[in-house]
C-alpha positions as CSV (number, residue, x, y, z in Angstrom):
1,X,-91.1,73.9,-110.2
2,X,-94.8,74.2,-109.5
3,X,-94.6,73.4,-106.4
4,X,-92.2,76.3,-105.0
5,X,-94.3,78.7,-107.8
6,X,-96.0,80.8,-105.2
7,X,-93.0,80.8,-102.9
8,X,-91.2,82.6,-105.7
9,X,-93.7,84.9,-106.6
10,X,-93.8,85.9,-102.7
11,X,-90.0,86.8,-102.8
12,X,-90.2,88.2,-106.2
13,X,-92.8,90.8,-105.0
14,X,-91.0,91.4,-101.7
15,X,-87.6,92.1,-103.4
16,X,-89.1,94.3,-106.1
17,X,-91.3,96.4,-103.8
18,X,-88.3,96.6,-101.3
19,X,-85.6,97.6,-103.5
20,X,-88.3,100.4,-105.3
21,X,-89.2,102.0,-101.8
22,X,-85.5,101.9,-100.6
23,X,-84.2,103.8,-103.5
24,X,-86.9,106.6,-103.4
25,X,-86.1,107.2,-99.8
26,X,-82.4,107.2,-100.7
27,X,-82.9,109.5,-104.2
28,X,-85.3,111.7,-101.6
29,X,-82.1,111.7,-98.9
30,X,-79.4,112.5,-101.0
31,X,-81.9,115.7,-102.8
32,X,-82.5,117.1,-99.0
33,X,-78.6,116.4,-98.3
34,X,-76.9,117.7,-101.0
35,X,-79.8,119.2,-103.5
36,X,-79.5,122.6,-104.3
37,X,-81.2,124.3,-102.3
38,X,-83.4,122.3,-101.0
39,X,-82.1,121.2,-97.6
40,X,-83.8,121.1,-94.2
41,X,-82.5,124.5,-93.5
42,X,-83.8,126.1,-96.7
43,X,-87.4,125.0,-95.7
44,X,-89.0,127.3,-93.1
45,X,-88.1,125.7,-89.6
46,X,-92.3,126.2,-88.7
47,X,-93.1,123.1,-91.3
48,X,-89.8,121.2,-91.4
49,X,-91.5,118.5,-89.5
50,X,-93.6,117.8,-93.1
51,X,-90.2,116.5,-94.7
52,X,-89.7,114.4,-91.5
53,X,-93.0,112.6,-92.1
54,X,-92.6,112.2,-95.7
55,X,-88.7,110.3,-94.7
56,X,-90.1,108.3,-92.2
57,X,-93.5,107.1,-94.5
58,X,-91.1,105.8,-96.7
59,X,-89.2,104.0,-94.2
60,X,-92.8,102.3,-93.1
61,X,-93.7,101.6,-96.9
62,X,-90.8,99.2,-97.3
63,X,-92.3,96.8,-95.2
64,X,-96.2,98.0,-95.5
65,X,-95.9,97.9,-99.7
66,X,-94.4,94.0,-99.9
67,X,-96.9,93.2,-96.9
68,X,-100.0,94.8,-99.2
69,X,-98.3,93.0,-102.3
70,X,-98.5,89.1,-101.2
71,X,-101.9,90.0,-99.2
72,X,-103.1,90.7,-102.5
73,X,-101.3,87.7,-104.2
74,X,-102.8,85.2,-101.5
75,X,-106.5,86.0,-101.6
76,X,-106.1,86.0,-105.6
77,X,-104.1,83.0,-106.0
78,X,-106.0,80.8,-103.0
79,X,-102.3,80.3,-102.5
80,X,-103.6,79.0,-98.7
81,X,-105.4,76.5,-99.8
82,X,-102.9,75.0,-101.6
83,X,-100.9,72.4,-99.4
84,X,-97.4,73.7,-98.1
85,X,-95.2,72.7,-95.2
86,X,-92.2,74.9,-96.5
87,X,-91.1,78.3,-94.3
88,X,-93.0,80.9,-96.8
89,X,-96.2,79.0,-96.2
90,X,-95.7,79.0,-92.4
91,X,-95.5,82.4,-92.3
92,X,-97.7,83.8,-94.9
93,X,-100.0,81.6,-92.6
94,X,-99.5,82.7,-89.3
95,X,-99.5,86.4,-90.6
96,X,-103.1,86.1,-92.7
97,X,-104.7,83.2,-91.0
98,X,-103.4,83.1,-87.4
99,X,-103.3,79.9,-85.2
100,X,-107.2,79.7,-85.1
101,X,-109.9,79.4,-87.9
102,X,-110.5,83.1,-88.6
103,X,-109.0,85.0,-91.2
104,X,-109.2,86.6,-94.9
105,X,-110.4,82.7,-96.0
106,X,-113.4,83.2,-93.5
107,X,-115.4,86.2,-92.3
108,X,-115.5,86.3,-89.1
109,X,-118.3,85.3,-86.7
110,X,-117.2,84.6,-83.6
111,X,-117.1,87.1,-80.9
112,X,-114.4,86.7,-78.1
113,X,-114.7,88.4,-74.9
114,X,-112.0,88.5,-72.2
115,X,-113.0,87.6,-69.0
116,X,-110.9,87.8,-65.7
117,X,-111.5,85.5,-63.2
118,X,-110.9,87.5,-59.5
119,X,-110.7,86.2,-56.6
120,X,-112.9,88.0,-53.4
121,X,-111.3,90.5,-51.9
122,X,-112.0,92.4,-48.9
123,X,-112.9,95.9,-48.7
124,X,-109.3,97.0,-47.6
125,X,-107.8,94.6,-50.0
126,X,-109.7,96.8,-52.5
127,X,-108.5,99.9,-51.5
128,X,-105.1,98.8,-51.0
129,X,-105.0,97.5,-54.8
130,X,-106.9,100.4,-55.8
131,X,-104.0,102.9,-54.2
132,X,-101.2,100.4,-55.5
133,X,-102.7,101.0,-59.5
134,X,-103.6,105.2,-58.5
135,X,-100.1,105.5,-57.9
136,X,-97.9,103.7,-60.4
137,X,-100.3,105.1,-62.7
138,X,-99.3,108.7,-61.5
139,X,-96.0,107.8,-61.5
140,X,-95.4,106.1,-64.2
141,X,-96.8,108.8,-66.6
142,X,-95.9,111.9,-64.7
143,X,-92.6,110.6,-65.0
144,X,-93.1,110.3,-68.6
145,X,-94.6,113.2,-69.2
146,X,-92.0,115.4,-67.4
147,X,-89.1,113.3,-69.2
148,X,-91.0,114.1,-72.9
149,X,-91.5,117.6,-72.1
150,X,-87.0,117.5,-71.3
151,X,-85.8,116.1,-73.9
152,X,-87.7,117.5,-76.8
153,X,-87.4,121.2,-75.5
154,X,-84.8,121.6,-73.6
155,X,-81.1,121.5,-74.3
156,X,-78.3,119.0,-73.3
157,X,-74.9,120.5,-72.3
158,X,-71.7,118.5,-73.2
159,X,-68.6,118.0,-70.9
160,X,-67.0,121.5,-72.8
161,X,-69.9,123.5,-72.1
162,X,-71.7,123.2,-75.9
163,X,-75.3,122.8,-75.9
164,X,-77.7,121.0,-78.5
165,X,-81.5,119.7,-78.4
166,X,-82.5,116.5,-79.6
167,X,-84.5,116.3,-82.5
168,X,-85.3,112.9,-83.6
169,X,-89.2,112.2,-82.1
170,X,-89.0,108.9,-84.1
171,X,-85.9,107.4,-82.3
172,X,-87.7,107.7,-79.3
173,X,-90.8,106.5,-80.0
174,X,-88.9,103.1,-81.1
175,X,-87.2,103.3,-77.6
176,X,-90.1,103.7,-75.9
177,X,-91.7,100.2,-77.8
178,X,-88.9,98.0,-78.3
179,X,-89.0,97.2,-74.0
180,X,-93.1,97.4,-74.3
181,X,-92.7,94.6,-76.6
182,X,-89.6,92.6,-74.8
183,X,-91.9,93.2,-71.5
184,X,-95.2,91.7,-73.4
185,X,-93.6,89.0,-74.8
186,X,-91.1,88.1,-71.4
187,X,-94.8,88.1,-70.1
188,X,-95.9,85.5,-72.5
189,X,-93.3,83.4,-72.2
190,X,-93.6,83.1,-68.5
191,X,-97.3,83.2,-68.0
192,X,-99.7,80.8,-70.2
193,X,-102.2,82.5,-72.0
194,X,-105.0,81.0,-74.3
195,X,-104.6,80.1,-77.9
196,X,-103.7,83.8,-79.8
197,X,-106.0,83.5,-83.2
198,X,-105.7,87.0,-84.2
199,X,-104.0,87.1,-87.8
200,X,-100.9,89.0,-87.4
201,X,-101.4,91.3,-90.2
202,X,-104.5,93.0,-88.6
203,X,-102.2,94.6,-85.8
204,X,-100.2,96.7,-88.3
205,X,-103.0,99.0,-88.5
206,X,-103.2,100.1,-85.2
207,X,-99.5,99.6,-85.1
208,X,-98.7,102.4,-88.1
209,X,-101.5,104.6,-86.0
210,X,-99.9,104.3,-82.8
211,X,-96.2,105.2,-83.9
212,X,-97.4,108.2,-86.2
213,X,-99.7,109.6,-82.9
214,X,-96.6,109.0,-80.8
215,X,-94.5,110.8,-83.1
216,X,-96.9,113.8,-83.7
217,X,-97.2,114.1,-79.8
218,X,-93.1,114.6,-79.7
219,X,-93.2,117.0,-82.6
220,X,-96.2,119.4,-81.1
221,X,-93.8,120.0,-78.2
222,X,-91.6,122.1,-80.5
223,X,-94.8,124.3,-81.8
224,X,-96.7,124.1,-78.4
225,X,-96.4,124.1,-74.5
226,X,-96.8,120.8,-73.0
227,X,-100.2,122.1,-70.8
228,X,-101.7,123.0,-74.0
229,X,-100.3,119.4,-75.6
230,X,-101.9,117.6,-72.0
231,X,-105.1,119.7,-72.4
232,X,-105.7,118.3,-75.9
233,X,-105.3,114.9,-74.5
234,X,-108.5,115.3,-72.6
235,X,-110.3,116.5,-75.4
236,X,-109.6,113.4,-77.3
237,X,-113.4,112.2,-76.4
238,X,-114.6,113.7,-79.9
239,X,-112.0,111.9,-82.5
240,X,-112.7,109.0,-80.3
241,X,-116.6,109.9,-81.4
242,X,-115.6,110.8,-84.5
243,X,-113.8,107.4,-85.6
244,X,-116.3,105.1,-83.2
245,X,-119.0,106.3,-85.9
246,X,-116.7,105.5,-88.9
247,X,-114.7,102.6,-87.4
248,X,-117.2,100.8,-85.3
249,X,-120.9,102.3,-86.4
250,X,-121.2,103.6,-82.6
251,X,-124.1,105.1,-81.6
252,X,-123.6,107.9,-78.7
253,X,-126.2,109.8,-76.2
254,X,-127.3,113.3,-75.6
255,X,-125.0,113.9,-72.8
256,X,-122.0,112.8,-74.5
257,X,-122.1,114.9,-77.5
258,X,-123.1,117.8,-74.7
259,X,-119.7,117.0,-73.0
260,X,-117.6,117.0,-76.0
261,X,-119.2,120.9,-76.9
262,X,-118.7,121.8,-73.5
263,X,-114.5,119.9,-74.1
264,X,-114.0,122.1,-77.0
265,X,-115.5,125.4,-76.1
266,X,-112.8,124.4,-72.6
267,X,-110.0,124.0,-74.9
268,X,-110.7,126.9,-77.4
269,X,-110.4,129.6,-74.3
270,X,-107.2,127.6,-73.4
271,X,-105.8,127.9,-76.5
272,X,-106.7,131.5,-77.4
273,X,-105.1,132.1,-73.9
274,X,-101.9,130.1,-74.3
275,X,-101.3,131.1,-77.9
276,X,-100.3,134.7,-76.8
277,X,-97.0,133.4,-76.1
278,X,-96.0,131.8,-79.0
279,X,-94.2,133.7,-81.8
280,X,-95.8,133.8,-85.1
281,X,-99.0,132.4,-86.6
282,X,-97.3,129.4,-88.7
283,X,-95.7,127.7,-85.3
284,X,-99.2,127.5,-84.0
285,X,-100.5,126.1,-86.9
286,X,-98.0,123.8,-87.0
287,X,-98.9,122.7,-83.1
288,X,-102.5,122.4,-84.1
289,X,-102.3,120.4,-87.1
290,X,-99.6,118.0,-85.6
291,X,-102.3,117.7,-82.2
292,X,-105.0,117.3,-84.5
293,X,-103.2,114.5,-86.3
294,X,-102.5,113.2,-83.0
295,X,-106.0,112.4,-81.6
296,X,-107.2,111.5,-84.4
297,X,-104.2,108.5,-85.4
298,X,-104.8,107.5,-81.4
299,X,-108.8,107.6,-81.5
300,X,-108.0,104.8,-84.6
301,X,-105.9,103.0,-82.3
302,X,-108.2,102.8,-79.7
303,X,-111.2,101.8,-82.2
304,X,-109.0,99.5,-84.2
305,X,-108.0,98.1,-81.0
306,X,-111.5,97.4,-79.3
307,X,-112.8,96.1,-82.8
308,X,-109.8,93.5,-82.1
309,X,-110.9,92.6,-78.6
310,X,-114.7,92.4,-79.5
311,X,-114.0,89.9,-82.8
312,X,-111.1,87.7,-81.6
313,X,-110.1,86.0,-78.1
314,X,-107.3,88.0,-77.4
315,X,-105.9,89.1,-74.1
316,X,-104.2,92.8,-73.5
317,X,-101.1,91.4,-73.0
318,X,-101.3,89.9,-76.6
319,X,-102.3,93.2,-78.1
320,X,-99.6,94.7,-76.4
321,X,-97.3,92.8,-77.6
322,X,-98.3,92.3,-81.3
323,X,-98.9,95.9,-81.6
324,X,-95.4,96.7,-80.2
325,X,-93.9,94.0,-82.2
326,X,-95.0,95.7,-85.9
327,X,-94.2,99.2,-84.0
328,X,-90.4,98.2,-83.7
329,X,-90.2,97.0,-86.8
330,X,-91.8,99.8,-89.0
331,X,-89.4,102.0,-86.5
332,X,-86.4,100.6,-86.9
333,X,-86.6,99.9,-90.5
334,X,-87.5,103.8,-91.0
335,X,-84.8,104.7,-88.7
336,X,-82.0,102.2,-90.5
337,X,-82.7,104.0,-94.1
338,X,-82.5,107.4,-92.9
339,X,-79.2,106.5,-90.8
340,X,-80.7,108.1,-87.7
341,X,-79.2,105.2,-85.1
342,X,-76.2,106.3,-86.1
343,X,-77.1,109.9,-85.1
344,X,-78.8,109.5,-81.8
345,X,-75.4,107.0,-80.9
346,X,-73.3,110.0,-81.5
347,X,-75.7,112.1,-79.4
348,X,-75.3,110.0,-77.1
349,X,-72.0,109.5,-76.7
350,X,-71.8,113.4,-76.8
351,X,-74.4,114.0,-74.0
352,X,-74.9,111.3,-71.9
353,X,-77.6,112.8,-69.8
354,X,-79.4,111.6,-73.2
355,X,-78.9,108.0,-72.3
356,X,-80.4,108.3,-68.7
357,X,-83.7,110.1,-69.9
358,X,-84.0,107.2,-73.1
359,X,-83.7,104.7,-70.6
360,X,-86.4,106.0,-68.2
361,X,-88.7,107.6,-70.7
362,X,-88.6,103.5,-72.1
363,X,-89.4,102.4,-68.3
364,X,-92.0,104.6,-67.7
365,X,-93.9,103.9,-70.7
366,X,-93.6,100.3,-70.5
367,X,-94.5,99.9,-67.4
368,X,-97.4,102.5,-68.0
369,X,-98.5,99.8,-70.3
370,X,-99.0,97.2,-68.1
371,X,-100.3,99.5,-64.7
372,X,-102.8,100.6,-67.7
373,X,-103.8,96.9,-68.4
374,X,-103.9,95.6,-64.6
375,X,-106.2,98.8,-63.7
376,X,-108.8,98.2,-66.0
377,X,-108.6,94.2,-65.6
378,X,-109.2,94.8,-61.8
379,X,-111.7,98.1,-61.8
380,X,-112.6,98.9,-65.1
381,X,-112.8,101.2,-67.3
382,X,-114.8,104.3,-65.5
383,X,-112.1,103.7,-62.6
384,X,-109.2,103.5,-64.8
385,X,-110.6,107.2,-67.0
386,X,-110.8,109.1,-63.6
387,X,-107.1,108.2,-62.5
388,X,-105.5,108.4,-66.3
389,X,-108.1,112.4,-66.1
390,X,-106.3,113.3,-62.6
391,X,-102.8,112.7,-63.6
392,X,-103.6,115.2,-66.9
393,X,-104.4,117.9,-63.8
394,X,-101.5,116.9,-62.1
395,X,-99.4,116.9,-65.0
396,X,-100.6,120.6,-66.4
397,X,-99.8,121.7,-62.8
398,X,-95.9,119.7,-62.4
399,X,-95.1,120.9,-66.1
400,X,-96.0,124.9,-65.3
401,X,-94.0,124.8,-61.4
402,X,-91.3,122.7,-63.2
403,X,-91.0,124.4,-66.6
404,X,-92.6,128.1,-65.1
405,X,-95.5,128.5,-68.6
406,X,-98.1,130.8,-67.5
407,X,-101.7,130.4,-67.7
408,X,-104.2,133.3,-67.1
409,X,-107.5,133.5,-65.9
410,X,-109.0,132.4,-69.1
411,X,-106.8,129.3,-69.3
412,X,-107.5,128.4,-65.9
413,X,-111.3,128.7,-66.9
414,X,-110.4,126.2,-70.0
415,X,-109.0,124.2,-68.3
416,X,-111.4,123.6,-65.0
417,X,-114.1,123.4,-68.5
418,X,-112.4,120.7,-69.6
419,X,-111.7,118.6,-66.8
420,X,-115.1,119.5,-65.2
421,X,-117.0,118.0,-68.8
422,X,-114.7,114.9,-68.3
423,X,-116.0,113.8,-64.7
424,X,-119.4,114.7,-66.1
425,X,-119.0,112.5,-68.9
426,X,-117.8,109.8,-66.3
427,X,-120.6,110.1,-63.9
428,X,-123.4,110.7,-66.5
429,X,-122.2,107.6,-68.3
430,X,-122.1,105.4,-64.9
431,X,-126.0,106.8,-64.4
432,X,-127.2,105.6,-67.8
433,X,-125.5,102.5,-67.2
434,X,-127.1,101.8,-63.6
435,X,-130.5,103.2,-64.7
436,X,-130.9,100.5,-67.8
437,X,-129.5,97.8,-65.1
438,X,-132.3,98.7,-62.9
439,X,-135.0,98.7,-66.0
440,X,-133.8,95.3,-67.1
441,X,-134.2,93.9,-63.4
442,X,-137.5,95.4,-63.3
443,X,-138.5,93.9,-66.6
444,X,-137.7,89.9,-65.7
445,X,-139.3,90.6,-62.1
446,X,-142.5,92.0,-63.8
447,X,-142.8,88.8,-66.7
């Protein structure tokens, strides 16, 4: 018996802490449902989108809560260091330890650094690569971006005329990760990569982060235009600041905290211009607070993300797909309690116009994904900021001709503000760069 003791103090913990968080949710359904009064309708249609994110929290606790559980259970109960070949072992392993020798046991100290091996190229081998990634970046995410901006505002028309909009931001967001991850790991299988020592349970942060800034971006399109939503994207610079300081202890220069003042003085003229067409105070506090959240769960992501890539030896296509991986889950398990497959079948079935845009909002994303990864592997970073910064200019513009939102003088000022404090970021950051480059060369010539 003392043998398969911490095996059943694993599954003791993960039945208990499962069966607690899946009756809240379903006490917390059935009193929205069928409550008196209190039902989705009764609550002011501006901050409906607060019930939403309480319903799909739950949905992500029933497998965060039993995950916290046993993580605390290991490190108190060395229950790793105790020898175990059976399944529970294996995984609690994998999941805490990972395949290499880095993990909650030891505090990490080894630094891992990617480095891709390119063969010469030619100058119009360059420039031919460099127009290949320019424009499956443009249209991959143009694509996208026109296909979000469809289906979350505007309506879907049946065979007998009725009409309906979908509202479910979470089912998409699952759609869009469940082929990133089938993609990533397709792309394992087939191409070798080098041995993956990340513990497993370190992607779920980013992973939470990544699905709740995806699903605030799909909610701010019912509360705000989609120019004003693209604008905001550019202005993520200061919560990437913001969370690099609390995240990573970065340290920033002059210029760049000059270009995020000049970013949101851009996108405060934009938005006092833009919120003149939008009904009533409490829908644009709604569109704020859901931006806000927004860059702020996505600067995380990226900061979790880097800390990931600086500390262990993995490769993008590995951090795509763990990331992914934990992203379907949490989804799907969210999705399952509040019975919302069942809902977005029927709308599909319904409207099958529905099942076109899923499908190549999915594509788009996925293969987003990996034009994003290839770009920066072959050019960089810099290279890779000034295309993803054009296709936010070209995306403003495609969503107003398409969609007809009007921007006035003021807007148009925020928005060249924006843009123009962007490029200056880029080239004043590619200055300081060459400038210490030259002082270190200078420095070993002189000794």
């Amino acid at each position: 018996m003392g043998t398969y003791a911490g095996e059943l103090i694993i599954c003791i913990l993960i039945i208990l802490s499962v069966s607690t968080i899946y009756g809240i949710n379903k006490l917390l359904k059935s009193l929205v449902e069928n409550g008196s009064n209190v039902t989705l309708e009764s609550i002011t249609k501006e901050y409906s989108w607060i019930v939403r994110l309480c319903m799909n929290s739950l949905g992500y606790a029933t497998i965060l809560l039993p995950g916290y559980l046993v993580y605390k259970y290991v490190c108190c109960s060395k229950y790793l260091q105790r020898s175990g070949k059976g399944f529970i072992h294996r995984v609690v392993y994998t999941c805490m330890i990972g395949h290499g020798e880095k993990g909650i046991l030891d505090s990490p100290s080894f630094v891992g650094i990617n480095n891709a091996q390119h063969s010469l190229r030619t100058f119009r081998q360059d420039a031919l690569l460099l127009v290949y990634c320019f424009s499956g970046l443009q249209f991959s995410y143009l694509t996208w971006g026109y296909l979000q901006e469809k289906i979350m505002t505007q309506e879907y028309v049946d065979t007998d005329g009725n009409k309906s909009r979908y509202r479910d931001s979470q089912f998409l967001v699952f759609v869009n990760r469940i082929l990133a991850f089938l993609m990533s790991g397709l792309y394992l299988l087939i191409q070798r990569q080098p041995r993956h020592t990340t513990p497993l349970y370190k992607y779920t942060f980013c992973s939470l982060s990544n699905i709740l800034s995806s699903w605030c971006q799909y909610e701010a399109l019912m509360y705000v235009s989609f120019p004003t939503q693209v604008l905001a994207k550019a202005c993520k610079i200061i919560p990437v600041m913001i969370m690099g300081k609390i995240v990573s202890r970065s340290k920033y220069e002059y210029y760049e905290y000059v270009t995020a003042v000049l970013i949101s003085i851009g996108m405060t003229f934009f938005m006092l211009d833009s919120s003149e067409n939008k009904a009533g105070g409490a829908t644009t506090v709604s569109g704020v607070v859901l931006l806000g959240g927004y860059m702020m769960l996505d600067s995380f992501t990226s900061n979790w993300q880097n800390a990931l890539f600086t500390e262990y030896s993995v490769t993008s296509v590995q951090m795509m797909c763990g990331v992914n991986m934990f992203s379907c889950l949490l989804t799907a398990m969210s999705l399952f309690q509040q019975s919302s497959f069942a809902n977005s079948l029927a709308f599909m079935v319904k409207y099958p116009a529905f099942i076109t845009d899923c499908l190549l909002i999915s594509v788009c994303s996925a293969t987003g994904q990996l034009y994003i990864f290839y770009t920066i592997s072959n050019f960089g970073a810099v290279t890779f900021v000034i295309i993803m910064t054009i296709r936010q200019g070209l995306a403003i513009l495609l969503s107003c001709l398409i969609y007809q939102h009007k921007i006035t003088i003021l807007g148009v000022f925020g928005v060249l503000l924006v843009f123009g404090s962007v490029f200056l970021r880029i080239y004043c950051s590619h200055r300081t760069r060459a400038i210490r480059k030259l002082k270190i060369q200078t420095a070993s010539i002189n000794t």
